[in-house]
KEVODREN-190293 format. One line per 8 residues: number of its first residue (from 1); their letters; for each residue x, y, z of C-alpha. Coordinates in Angstrom, 3 decimals. Layout:
NUM	a	X:Y:Z; ...
This chain:
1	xxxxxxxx	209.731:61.613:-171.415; 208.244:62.567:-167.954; 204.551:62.679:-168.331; 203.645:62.222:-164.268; 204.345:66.219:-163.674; 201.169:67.369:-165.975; 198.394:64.701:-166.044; 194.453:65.014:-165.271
9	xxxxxxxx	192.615:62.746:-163.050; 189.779:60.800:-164.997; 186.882:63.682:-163.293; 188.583:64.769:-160.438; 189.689:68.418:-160.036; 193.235:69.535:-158.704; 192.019:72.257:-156.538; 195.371:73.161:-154.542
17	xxxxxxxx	196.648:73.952:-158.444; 193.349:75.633:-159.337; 194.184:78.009:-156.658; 197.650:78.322:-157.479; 196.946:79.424:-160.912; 194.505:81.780:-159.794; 197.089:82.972:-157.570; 199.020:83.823:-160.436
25	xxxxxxxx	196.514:85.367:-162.293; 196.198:87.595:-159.506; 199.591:88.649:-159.728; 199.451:89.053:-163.151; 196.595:91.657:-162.275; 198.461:93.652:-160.082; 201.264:93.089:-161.759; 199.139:95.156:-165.087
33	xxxxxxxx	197.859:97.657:-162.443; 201.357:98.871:-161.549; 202.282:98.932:-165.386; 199.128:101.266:-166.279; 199.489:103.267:-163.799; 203.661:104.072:-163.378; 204.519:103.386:-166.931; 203.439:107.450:-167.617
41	xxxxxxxx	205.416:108.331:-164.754; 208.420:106.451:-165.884; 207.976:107.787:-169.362; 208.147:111.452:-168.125; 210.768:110.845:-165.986; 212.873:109.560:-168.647; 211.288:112.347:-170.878; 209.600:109.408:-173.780
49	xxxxxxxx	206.135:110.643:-173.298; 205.344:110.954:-176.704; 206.106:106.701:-176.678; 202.653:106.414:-174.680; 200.311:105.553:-177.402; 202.648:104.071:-179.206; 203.136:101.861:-177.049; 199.692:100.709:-176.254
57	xxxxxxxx	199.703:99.959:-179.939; 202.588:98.078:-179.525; 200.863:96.660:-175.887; 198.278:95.017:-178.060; 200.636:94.046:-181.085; 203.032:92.031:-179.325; 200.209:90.251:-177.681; 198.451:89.502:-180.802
65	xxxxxxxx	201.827:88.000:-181.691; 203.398:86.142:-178.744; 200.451:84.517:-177.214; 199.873:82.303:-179.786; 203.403:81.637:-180.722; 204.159:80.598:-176.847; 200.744:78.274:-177.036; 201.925:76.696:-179.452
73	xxxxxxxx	205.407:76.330:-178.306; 203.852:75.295:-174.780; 201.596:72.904:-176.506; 205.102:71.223:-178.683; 206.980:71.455:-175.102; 203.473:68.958:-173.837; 204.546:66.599:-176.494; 208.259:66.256:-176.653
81	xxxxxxxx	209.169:66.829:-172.640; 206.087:66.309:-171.056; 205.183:69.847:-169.295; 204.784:73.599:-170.530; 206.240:74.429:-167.085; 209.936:75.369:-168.531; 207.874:77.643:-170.366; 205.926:79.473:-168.036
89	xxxxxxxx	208.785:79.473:-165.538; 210.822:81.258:-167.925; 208.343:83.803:-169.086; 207.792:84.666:-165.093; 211.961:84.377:-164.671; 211.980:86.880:-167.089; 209.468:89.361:-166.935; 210.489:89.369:-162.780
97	xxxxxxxx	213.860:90.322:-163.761; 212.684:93.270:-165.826; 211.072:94.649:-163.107; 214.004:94.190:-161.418; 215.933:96.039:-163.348; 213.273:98.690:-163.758; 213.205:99.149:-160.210; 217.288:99.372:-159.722
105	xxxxxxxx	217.262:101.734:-162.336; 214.548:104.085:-160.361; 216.612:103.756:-157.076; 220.287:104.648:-158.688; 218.983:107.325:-160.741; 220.653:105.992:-163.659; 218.574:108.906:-165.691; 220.920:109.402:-168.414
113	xxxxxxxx	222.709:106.154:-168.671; 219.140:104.484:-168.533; 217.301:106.421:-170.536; 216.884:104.234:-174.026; 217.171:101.352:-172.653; 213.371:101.946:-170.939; 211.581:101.329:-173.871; 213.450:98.010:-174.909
121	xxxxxxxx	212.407:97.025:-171.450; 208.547:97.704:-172.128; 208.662:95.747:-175.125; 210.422:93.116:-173.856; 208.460:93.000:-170.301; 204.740:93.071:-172.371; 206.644:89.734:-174.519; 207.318:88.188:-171.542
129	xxxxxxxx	204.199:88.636:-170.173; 202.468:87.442:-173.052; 205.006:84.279:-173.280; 203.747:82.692:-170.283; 200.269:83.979:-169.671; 198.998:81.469:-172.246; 200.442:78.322:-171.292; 199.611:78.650:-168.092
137	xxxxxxxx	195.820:79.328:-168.646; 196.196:76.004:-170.454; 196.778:74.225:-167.290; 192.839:74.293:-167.079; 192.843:71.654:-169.083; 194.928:69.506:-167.256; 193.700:70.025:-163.688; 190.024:69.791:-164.258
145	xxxxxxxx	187.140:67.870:-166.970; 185.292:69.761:-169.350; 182.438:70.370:-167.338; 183.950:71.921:-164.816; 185.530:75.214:-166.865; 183.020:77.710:-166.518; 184.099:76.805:-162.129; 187.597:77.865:-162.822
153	xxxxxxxx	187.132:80.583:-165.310; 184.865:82.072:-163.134; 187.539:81.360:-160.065; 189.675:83.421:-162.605; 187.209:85.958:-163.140; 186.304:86.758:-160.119; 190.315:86.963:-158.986; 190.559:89.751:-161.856
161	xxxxxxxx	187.685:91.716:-160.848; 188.619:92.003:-156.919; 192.101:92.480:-157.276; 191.012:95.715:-159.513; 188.326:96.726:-157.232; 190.951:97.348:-154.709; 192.760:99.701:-157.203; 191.551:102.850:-155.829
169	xxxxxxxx	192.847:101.442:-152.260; 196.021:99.686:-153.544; 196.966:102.506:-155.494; 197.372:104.828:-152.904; 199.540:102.133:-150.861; 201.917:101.784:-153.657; 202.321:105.571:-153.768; 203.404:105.249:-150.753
177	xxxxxxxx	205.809:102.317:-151.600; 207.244:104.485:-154.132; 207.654:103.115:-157.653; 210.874:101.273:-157.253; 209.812:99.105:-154.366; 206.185:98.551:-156.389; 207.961:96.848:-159.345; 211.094:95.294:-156.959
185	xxxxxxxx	207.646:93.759:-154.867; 205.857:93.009:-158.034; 208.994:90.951:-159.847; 209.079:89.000:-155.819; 205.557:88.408:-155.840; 205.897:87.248:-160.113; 208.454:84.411:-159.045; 206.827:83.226:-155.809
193	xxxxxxxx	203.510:82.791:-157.780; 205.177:80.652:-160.230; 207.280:78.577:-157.754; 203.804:77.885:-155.793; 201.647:77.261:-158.884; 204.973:74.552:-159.570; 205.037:72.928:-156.332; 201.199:72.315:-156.406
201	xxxxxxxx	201.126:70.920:-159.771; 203.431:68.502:-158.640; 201.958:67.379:-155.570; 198.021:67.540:-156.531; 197.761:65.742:-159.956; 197.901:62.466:-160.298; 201.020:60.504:-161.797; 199.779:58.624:-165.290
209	xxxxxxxx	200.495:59.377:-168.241; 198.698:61.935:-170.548; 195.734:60.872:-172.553; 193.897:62.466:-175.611; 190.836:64.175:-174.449; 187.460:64.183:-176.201; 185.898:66.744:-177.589; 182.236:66.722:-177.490
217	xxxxxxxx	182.304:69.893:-179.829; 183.794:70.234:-183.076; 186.916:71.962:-183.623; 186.858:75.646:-184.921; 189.559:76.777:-186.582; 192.522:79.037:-184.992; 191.396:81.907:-186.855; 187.611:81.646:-185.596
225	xxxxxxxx	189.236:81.647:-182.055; 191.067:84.718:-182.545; 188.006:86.134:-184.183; 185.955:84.958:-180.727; 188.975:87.238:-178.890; 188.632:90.227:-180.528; 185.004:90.691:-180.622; 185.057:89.390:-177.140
233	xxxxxxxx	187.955:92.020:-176.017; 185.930:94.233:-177.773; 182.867:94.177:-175.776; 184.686:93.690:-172.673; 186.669:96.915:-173.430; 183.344:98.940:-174.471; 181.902:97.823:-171.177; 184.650:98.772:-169.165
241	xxxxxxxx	185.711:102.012:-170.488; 183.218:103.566:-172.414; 180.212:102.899:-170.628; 181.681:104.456:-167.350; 182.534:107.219:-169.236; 179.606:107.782:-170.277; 178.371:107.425:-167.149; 180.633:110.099:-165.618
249	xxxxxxxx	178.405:112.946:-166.477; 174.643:111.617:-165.881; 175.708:109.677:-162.457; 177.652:113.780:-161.687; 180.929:111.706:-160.596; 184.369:113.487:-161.292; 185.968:110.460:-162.777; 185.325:107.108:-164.153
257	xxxxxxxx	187.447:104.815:-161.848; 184.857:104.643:-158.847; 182.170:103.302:-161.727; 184.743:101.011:-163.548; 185.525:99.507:-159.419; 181.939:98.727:-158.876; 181.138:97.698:-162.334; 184.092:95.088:-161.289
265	xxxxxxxx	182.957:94.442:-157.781; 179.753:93.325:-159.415; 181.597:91.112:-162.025; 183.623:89.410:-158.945; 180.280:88.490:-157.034; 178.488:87.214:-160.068; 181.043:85.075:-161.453; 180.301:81.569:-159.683
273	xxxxxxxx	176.454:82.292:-160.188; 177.309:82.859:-163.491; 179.307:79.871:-164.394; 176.208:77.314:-162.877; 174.468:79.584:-165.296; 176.422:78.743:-168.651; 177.062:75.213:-167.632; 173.156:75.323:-167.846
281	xxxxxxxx	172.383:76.713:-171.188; 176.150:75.891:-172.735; 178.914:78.259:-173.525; 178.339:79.056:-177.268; 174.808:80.468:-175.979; 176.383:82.354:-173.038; 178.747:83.800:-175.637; 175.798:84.805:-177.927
289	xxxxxxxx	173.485:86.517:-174.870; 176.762:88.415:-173.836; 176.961:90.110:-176.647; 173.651:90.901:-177.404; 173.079:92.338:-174.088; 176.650:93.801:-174.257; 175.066:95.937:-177.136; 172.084:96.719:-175.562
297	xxxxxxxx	173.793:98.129:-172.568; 175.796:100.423:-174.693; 173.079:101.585:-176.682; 171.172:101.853:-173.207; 173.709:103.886:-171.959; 173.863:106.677:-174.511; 170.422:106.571:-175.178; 169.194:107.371:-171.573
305	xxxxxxxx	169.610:109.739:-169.168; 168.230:108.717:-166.042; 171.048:108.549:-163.025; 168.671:105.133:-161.611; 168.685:103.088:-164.626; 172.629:103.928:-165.177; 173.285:102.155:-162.026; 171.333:99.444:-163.034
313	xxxxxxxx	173.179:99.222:-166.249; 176.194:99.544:-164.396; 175.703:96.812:-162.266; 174.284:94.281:-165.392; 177.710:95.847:-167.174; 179.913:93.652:-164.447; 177.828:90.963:-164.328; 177.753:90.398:-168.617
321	xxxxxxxx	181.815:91.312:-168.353; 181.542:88.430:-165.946; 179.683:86.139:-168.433; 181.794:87.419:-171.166; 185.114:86.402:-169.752; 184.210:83.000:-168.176; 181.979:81.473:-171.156; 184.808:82.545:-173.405
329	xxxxxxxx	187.346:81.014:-171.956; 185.380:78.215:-171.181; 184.201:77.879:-174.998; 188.041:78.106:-176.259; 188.898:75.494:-174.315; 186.525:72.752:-174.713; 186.711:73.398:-178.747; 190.234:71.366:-178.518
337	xxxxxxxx	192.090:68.085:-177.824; 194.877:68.221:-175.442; 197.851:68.814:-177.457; 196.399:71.759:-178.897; 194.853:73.690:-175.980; 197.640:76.075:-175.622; 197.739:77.316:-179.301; 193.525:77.208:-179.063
345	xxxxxxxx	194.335:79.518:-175.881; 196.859:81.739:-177.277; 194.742:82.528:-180.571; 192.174:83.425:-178.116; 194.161:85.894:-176.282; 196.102:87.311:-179.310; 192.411:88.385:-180.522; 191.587:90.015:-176.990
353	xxxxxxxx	195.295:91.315:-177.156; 194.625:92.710:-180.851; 191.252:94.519:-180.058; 193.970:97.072:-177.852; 195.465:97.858:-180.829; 192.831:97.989:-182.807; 191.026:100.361:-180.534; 194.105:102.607:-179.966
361	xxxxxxx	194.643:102.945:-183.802; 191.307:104.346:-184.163; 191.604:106.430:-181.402; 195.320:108.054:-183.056; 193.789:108.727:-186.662; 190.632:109.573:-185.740; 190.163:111.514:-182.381
């Protein structure tokens, strides 16, 4: 069994594969962007736009579902072979190829002769995204000590939250693109981020074999981390959509997008600040304020009405999504030994994956 692929210095972080994971994670990010915003346009041109809610529902199912299966698989893959890597370059292989053939499909016009297989391609692109993303957010573990997680969460974060700021400048570039070259570029830019985050991994951790970590916490249980998702998707989503909304009419702006980019921009700037600042109190405490000023910012929101102290709240919004996502992440992963961390990772993301669902359901019976 080769062991030398995957191993952690004693304290020493791998930076070079730091960076090459968050360069994946940024191309899982635009990657998302192009799927929310040409997945109605696909679904009208194919004429399935009664699939669209359905299929957020089904978004946030499959999630719930695969990311802890593939943790756990990537975690068994850790034991018997040594790396997750033939995981996570097989979920990438994969959901590349999709967009492949999403993108071929757009540029032969294969309307009729295309049209059912579209939604079999969803499902199977949001399974393949969910395959891999988990594994390889349990490289953390491997390239860095405990102490140093909040640092590459909130490398992680702040990746997500610029990469979406940019959204209402990307998106009219990839209107220009078209949508077949957007998802032909995004499958390219899929593989190359996997091949990279490979070849750094190789050449940036050391070559010893893997030892058991220790966990200065105790263990929760796989159900308490999915809980810790879902409440923790839940705020983030509040924060992100609803309180913009909100915002739409007090601030007099015609749409939420502009608020939801600088509620971002703000989460971007803040994350490294942030991260000293739950290394310093711990991150079951920075999960705990989160969400107690996560609440207080929503009731904040609809409670006042005064266009000042919404941009205040809108700028303490992307700075507690910021603390939300990075002492989180940072929590999950410390609460496990290695050999476990991608299960402890997936549960995690299932319960942020399930809070889509969740959310979407109510939406369907009761709006």
């Amino acid at each position: 069994m080769d062991t030398s692929a995957l191993t952690r210095p004693k304290e020493a972080t791998a930076w070079r594969a730091i960076w090459g994971l968050a360069a994946l994670e940024g191309t899982i990010t635009i990657g998302w962007l192009a799927y929310e915003k040409y997945q109605p346009v696909l679904l009208e041109r194919f004429q399935f736009t009664a699939l669209a809610s359905l299929l957020i529902v089904a978004q946030g199912i499959i999630g719930a579902l695969f990311h802890p299966i593939s943790g756990k698989l990537a975690d068994w893959l850790v034991r018997k072979r040594g790396s997750q890597f033939p995981l996570i370059i097989s979920g990438i292989a994969f959901a590349a190829i999709i967009f492949m053939a999403v993108s071929l499909s757009i540029f032969t016009n294969a309307q009729e002769s295309f049209r059912w297989v579209l939604p079999v391609l969803v499902l199977l692109w949001l399974a393949a995204m969910s395959t891999f993303h988990s594994p390889a957010i349990s490289l953390i573990d491997t390239f860095t000590p405990v102490k140093k997680f909040p640092k590459v969460a909130a490398i992680l974060s702040m990746v997500f939250g610029f990469v979406y700021t940019l959204e209402p400048f990307v998106i009219p570039l990839f209107n220009r693109f078209g949508v077949g070259i957007v998802f032909a570029l995004g499958g390219v830019l899929l593989l190359v981020a996997g091949v990279v985050l490979r070849s750094v991994s190789l050449h940036t951790v050391e070559k010893a074999h893997v030892k058991q970590k220790k966990v200065s916490y105790k263990q929760l249980s796989i159900v308490t981390l999915f809980v810790v998702g879902l409440l923790t998707g839940l705020f983030k989503a509040t924060l992100l959509f609803a309180v913009p909304n909100r915002m739409t009419n007090i601030l007099n702006v015609s749409n939420d997008d502009s608020l939801q980019a600088i509620m971002l921009l703000f989460s971007a700037l803040a994350s490294v600040p942030i991260s000293i600042f739950i290394n310093s109190i711990g991150t079951a405490k920075a999960l705990r304020v989160g969400s107690i000023v996560s609440v207080s910012i929503i009731i904040l929101t609809y409670l006042l009405s005064i266009p000042f102290v919404h941009y205040l709240l809108l700028i303490l919004a992307g700075m507690i999504f910021s603390l939300l996502s990075i002492s989180a992440l940072s929590f999950v992963l410390s609460r496990f030994s290695k050999g476990q961390v991608g299960f402890a990772i997936g549960a995690y993301y299932g319960g942020v994956s399930a809070t889509t669902a969740l959310v979407n359901l109510l939406i369907f019976f009761y709006a």
